[in-house]
N, C-alpha and C positions, 0 to 999 in steps of 0.2 A: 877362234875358228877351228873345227875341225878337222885333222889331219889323217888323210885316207888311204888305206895300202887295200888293195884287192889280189888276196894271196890266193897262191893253192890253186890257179886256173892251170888244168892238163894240157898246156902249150908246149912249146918246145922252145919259148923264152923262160919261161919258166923252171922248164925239166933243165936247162941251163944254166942255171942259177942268177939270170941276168929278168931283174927285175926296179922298173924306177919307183923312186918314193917319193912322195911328195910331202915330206912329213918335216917336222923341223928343226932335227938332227938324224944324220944319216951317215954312218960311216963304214969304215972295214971290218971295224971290230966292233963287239955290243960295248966294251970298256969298263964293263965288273963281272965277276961271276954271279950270276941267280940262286938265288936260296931255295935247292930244291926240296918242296916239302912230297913224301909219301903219302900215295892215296887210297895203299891196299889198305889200309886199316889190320891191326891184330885181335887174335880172339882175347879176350878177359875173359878173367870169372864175371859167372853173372851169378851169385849165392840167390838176388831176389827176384832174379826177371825181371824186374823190370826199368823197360824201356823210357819212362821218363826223365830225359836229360834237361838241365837247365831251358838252354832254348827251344825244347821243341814244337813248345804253344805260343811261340813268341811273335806268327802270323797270323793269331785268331782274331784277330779284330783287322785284320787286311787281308782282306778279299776281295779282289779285283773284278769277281764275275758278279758282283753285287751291282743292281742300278741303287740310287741311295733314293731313287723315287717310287721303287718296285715297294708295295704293302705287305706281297703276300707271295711266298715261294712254291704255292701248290701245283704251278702248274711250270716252275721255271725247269729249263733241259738246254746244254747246250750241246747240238746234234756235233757228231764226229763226222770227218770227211767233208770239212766246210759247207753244211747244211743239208749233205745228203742223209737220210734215215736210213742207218745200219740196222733193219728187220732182228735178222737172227746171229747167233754166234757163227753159221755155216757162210752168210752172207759178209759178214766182218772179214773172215776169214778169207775173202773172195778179194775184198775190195783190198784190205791192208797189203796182200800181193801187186795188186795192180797198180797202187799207190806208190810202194816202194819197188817197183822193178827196176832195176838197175839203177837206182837212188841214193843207194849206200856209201856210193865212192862221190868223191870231189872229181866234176867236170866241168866243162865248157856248159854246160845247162844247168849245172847245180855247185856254182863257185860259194866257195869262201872269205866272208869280208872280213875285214877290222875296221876297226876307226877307232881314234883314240886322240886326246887333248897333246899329249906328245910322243914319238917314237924314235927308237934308234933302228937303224937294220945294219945287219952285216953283208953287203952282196956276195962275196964269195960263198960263204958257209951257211945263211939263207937265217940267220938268227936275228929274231927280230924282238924286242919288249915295245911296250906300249903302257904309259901312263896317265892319269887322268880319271878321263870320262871313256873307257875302252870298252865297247859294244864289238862281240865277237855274232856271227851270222851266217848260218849256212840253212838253205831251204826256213822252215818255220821256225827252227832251233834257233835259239836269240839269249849269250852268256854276258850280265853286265857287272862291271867291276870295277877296280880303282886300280887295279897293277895287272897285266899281264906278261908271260916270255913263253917263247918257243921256235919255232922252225918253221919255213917255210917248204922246206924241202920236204922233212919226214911228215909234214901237214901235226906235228902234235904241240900239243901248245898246254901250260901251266898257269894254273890261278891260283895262289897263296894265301889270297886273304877271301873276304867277306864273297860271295857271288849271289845274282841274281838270274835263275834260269826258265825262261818260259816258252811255249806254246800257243797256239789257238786254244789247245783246255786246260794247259798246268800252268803253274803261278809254285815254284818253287826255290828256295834262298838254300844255301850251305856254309858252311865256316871256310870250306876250300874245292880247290875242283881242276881238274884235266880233262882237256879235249882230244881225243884223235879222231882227225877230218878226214881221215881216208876211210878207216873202219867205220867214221858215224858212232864214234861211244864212249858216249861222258861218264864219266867218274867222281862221285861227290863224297866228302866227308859231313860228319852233323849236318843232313839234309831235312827238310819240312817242308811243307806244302799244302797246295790244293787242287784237285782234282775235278775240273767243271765248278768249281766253287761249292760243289755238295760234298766232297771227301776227303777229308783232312789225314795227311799221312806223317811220320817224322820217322829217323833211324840213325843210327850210328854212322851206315854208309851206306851207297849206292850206286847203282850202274844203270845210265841209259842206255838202249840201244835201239837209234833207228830202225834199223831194216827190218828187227822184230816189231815194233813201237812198244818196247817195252822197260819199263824201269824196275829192276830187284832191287829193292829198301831191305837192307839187314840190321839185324836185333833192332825193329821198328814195331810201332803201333798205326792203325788205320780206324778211323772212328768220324761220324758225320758232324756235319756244322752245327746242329742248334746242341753237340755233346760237348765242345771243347771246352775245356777249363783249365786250370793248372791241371789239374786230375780231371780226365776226361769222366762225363756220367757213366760212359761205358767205353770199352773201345778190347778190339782184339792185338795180342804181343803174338810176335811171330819171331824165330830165328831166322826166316827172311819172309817176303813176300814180295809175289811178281806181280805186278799193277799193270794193266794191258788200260792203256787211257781212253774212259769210256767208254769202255768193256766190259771187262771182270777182271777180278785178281784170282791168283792162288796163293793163300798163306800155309807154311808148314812149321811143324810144330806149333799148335797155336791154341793160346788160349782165350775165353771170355771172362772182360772184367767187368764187374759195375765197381766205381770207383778203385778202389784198393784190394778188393775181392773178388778172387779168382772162380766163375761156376763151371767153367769146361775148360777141359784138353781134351784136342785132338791131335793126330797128326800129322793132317793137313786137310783143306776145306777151301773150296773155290765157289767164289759170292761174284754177284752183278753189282757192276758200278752204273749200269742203268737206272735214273731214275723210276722209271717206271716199273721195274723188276727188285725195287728195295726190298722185297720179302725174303730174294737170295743173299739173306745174309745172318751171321751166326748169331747177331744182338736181336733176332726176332725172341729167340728164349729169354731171355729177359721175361720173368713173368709179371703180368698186369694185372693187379686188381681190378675188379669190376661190384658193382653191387645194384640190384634193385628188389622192389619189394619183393617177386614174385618169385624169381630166382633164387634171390641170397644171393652172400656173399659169394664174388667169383674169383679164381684166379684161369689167366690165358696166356698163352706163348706158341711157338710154332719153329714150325724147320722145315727146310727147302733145300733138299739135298738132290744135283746134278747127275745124271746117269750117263756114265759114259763120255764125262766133260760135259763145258755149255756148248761143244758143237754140236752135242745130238739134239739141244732143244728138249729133254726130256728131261722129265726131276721126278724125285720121291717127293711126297710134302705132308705135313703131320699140323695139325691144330689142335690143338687141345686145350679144352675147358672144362673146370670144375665150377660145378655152385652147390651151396648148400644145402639146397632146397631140390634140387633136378638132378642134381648126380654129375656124371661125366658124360660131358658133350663134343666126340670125337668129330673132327673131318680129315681121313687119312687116306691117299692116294695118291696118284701119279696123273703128272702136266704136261703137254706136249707143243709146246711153243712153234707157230709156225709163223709164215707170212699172214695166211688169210683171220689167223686163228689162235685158239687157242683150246687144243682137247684135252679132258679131264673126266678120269676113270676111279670114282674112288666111293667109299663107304661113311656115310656123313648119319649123324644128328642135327637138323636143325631147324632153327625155331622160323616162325614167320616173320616176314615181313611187313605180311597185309593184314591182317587179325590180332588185333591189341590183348587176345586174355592168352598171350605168352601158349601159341599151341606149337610142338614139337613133332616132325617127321621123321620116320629111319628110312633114308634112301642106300637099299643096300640090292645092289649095289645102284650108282647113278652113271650114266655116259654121257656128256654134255659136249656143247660146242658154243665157245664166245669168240662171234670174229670181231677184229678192227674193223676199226672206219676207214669206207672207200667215199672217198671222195670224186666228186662227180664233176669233173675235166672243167678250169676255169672258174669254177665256185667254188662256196665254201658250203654248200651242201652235203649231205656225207649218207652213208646208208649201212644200217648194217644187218645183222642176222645172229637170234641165239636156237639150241634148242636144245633139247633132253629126251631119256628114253632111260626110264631104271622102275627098279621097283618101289611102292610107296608104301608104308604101315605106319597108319596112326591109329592105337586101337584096336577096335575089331575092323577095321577100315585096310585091307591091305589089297594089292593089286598092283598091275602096271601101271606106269602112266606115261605118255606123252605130251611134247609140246614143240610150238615151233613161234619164233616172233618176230617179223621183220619189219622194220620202223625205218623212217627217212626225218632227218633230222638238221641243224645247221648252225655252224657256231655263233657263240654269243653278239647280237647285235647292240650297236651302244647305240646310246637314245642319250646322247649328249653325252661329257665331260663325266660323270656319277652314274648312269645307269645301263644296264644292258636286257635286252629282251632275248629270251631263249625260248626255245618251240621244239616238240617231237611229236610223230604221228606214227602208228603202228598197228598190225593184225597182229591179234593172238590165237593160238586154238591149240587145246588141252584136250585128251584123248585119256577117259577113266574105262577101264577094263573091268573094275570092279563091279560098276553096272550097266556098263556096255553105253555109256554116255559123252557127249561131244559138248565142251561151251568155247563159243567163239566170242571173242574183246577185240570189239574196234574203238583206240582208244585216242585220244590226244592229250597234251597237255603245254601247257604257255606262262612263261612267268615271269616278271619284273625284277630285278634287284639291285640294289643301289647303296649309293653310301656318300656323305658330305664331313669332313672330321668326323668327329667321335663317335657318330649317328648313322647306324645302317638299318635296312625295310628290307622287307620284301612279301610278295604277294605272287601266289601262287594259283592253278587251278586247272584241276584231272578232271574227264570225261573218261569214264569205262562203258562202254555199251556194249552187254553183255546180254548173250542168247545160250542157255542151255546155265546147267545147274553143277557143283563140284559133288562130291560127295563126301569130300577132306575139310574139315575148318581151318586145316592150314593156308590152303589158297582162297578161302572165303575172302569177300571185300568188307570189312567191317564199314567202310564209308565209301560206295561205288564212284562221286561225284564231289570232292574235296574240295574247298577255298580254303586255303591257308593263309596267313599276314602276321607281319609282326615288326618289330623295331626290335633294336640291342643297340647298348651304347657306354661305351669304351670308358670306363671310368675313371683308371690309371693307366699307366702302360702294359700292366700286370691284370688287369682285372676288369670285366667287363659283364654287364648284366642283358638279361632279353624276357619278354615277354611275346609271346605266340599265341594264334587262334587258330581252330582248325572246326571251319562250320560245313556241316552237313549239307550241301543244295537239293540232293532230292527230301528229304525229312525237313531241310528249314529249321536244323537243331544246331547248336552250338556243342561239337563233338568233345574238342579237349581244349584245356587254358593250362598252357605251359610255362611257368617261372623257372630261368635259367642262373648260373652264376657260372663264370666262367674265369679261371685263372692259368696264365702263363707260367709254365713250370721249369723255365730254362729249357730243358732237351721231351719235353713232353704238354701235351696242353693237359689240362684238367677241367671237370663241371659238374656240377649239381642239378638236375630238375626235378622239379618239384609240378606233378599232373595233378592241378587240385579237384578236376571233376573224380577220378579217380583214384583220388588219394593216394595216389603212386610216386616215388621216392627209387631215381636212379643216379647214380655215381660213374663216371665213366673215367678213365685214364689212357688218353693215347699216345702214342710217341710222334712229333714232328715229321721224321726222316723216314720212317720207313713203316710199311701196311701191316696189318696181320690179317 
């Protein structure tokens, strides 16, 4: 059974030193001295930089934020602020105050527990150890161990051996650790962890501290889930970094690896530990191969540099692409993250979307605006709004152009245990300067998809009704009214094939048959298709964890 002392309450039995225990040895004295181990850690040489110590991947296959039933992590996020959506870093910033106000100290609203398999106390002198099963606890902070000692009165407390320390987002173990409960700030030696279960950190040493909610990891590395390894596929070393949980970090002096090889220093660079903002991170350069026929071969990377911190919501950001066959294909500009939105001013190459013979725009410059989804009070309806306003040249084809598209939309409905139905409806209208011309797209679209073991379908299908002409083949419809369908089926674990249609309904033509092959590349996926009406041949390479 359990033996429970609730230290640390700002009473005036307490602040007396007069405290009962109910635990099952208790005396005047603790009856040995404790083995005090040091938690400042000393500098060494580092001659290699680097930061992989025996243990520091020793949690990669324990990850607590895992379901072992979830398939597919594209859309996993575990919100901060017990499932409030922290918007912007200005809103973070808002809430984390409001959170911790006056939270930092040990009170009557925010005590101090222990519990542990055995304990001694001292009442006079307030020293107390705890052996066993000893679960230390204050507010969400939660330290489990096999040995503790400390004080009741100074609230600081010693962990020598092995600990286990977690949160509602971290899942973090150390070789050793101290607590001080009045300050609110833990102190780790050999720490490792996880970060929402997307961001794997490890370090020589480290310091939490509530009131900030922040943990400094020194001479450490920080690198995503599907990279760990013994040698992680990539990850950035830092002389420390400040982890702001599920937030962002700041690393300084820091470099990028892929494996054992070093591509940047800087000296210092602050990334998003939001899933949805993976692009703010320094493993986006990492460059990617790319290849198809029409193109050539490519390579692509990017960067997403912060202005002014992530409280202003603003970044620089850089894409860049080479192919053999097209040359360099920039997108470089600045992002402006807000609540409604997301505004973006930059000078772009880019190819289409909607017109398969690979045709390329210079929007220079372009003004855009992509909001979130608002969802419509009580459902799960949502609605949202994009548009544009820059210049277009394709050719001898140059001009303004405008656009605007607002669509009402609603998330995926399941249709049994395997499938789910999804629907969007929208106005378009494109504004050509070039020859003083308007086309309006009222469009829908509806699709099935599904999957039982190794065997996944899906079946799709676009309405574009469309009044007025482009005068761009970039935003031409090469197929106005689309039926898509296909199956893929999981061959290994590693490896998985598909076959696709994509027929024509107004022509009544069989547009493209696509042969797929697809393989799982540890920290990246890879695939082959093969367009036999077109005889086209594309290679793609993407990373897991984070966009480009």
């Amino acid at each position: 059974m359990h033996k429970f002392v609730q230290a640390a309450l700002l009473t005036a039995s307490v602040c007396t030193g007069v405290l009962s225990v109910s635990a099952a040895e208790a005396s005047d004295s603790i009856g040995f001295t404790p083995q005090v181990t040091s938690l400042t850690g000393e500098k060494k040489a580092k001659p290699s930089k680097n930061y992989l110590f025996p243990e520091a991947t020793d949690l990669k296959d324990n990850n607590p934020f895992i379901n072992p039933e979830e398939k597919s992590w594209e859309n996993y996020y575990v919100p901060y602020n017990d499932g409030a959506l922290v918007y912007s870093p200005v809103e973070y910033s808002a809430s984390l105050k409001e959170q911790n106000s006056g939270a930092s100290s040990i009170s009557a609203e925010n005590p101090l527990y222990i519990t542990a398999d055995r304990m001694q106390y001292a009442n006079t002198t307030g020293e107390v150890s705890a052996f066993g099963d000893v679960d230390i606890r204050q507010q969400k902070d939660r330290y489990q161990t096999a040995y503790a000692y400390g004080n009741t009165q100074t609230q600081k407390y010693m962990i020598p051996g092995e600990v286990l320390y977690t949160t509602p987002t971290d899942y973090m173990k150390a070789d050793s650790a101290s607590y001080d409960g009045n300050a609110a700030i833990g102190r780790f030696n050999k720490l490792r962890g996880w970060d929402q279960g997307v961001y794997y950190f490890a370090g020589e040493s480290g310091v939490y501290n509530r009131a900030e909610n922040k943990i400094v990891v020194q001479k450490g590395f920080l690198t995503t889930k599907h990279a760990i390894a013994k040698v992680p596929d990539y990850r950035i070393e830092a002389d420390s970094i400040d982890i702001y949980p599920g937030d962002h970090y700041t690393a300084h002096d820091v470099s990028l690896f892929i494996k054992n090889t070093r591509l940047l220093t800087m000296s210092s660079y602050t990334g998003s530990l939001i899933p949805d903002d993976s692009n703010v991170n320094m493993w986006t350069l990492i460059p990617r191969p790319t290849y198809d026929s029409d193109n050539g071969i490519g390579l692509k990377n990017s960067i997403t540099i912060p202005m002014g911190g992530l409280s202003s919501g603003v970044s620089f950001y850089a894409q860049m692409a080479y192919y053999t066959k097209v040359g360099f294909k920039p997108d470089i500009g600045f992002k402006w993250n807000t609540r409604p939105g997301t505004f973006r001013l930059h000078y772009a190459k880019e190819e289409s979307s909607l017109n398969d013979d690979h045709v390329w725009v210079e929007k220079k410059p372009s003004l855009s605006f992509d909001s979130n989804h608002f969802y419509i009070p009580g459902t799960e309806f949502f609605v949202g709004f994009t548009g544009e306003v820059g210049r277009w040249e394709e050719g001898d084809v140059k001009g303004t152009h405008k656009d605007w598209d607002a669509y009402i939309s609603h998330n995926p409905i399941p249709m049994g245990p395997h499938m789910a139905f999804s629907w969007r409806a929208g106005y378009r209208k494109d504004y050509y300067d070039y020859n003083d011309t308007i086309r309006n797209n009222a469009y829908y679209s509806m699709g099935i998809n599904g999957g039982y073991g190794p065997v996944a379908a899906w079946i799709n299908y676009t309405n574009n009704n469309l009044n007025g002409q482009t005068p761009y083949s970039f935003d031409t419809y090469d197929i106005q009214r689309p039926l898509s369908f296909g199956v893929k089926v999981q061959l290994t674990p590693l490896d998985a094939v598909s076959v696709g249609y994509t027929y024509g309904t107004s022509n009544h033509k069989l547009e493209h048959l696509d042969y797929t092959y697809y393989r799982d590349m540890h920290s990246f996926y890879g695939w082959i298709e093969y367009r036999e009406k077109d005889r086209e041949t594309k290679i793609y390479i993407q990373p897991k964890d984070f966009r480009f």
